[in-house]
C-alpha positions in Angstrom: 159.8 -21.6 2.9 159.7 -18.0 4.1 160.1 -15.8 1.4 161.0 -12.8 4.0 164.1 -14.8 5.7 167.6 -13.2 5.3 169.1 -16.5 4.7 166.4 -18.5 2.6 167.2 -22.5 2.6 165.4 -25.3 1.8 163.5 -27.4 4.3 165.7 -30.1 5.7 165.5 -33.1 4.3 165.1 -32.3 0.7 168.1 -32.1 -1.5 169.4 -30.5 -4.8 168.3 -30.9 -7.4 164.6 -29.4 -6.5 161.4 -27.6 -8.3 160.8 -24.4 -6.1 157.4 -22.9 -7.0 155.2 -20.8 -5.0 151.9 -22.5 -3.9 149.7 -20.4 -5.2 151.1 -19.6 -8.7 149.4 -21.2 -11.6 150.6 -23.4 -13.7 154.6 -22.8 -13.8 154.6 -19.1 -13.3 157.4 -18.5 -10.9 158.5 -21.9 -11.0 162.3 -22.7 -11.2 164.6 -26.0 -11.4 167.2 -25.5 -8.9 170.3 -27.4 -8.5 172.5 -25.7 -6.1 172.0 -23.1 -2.9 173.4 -20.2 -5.4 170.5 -21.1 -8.0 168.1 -21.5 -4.4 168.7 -18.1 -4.0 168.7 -16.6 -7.2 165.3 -18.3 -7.9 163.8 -16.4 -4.3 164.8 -13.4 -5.3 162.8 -13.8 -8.8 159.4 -15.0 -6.6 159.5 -12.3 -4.2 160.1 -9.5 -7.2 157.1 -11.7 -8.9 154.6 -12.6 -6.1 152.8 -10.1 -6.2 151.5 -10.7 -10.0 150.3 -13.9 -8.4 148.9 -12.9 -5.1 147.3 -9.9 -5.6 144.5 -11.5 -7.9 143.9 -14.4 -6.0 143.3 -11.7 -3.0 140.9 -10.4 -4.5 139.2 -13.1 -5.9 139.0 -14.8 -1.8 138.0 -11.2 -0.7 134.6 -11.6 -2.5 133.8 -14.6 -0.8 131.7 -15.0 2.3 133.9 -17.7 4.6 132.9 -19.0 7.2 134.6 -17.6 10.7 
């Protein structure tokens, strides 16, 4: 799902009720139960306020690597 659409929607073919969970949060941080589009949305706007707490370390952790090109 693209957290920087204007109209956020779940993928097609997957239905209410759903887990929407960023994939690379930990545990259940930023993790919601969502049974409608109105709780979609409210729970899309709490990830993108919060993904930064998330992404930011792993970032940084991945920017001390050496990867392969």
């Amino acid at each position: 799902m693209d957290l920087d659409s204007t109209d956020p929607r779940p993928p097609d073919g997957v239905a209410f009720p759903m887990w929407l969970k960023p994939a690379l949060a930990y545990s259940s941080e930023l993790a919601y139960a969502v049974s409608d589009i109105a709780e979609f949305r409210a729970a899309v706007d709490r990830i993108r306020k919060g993904i930064g707490e998330v992404g930011r370390p792993f970032d940084a952790v991945v920017s001390l690597l050496e990867l392969p090109p």
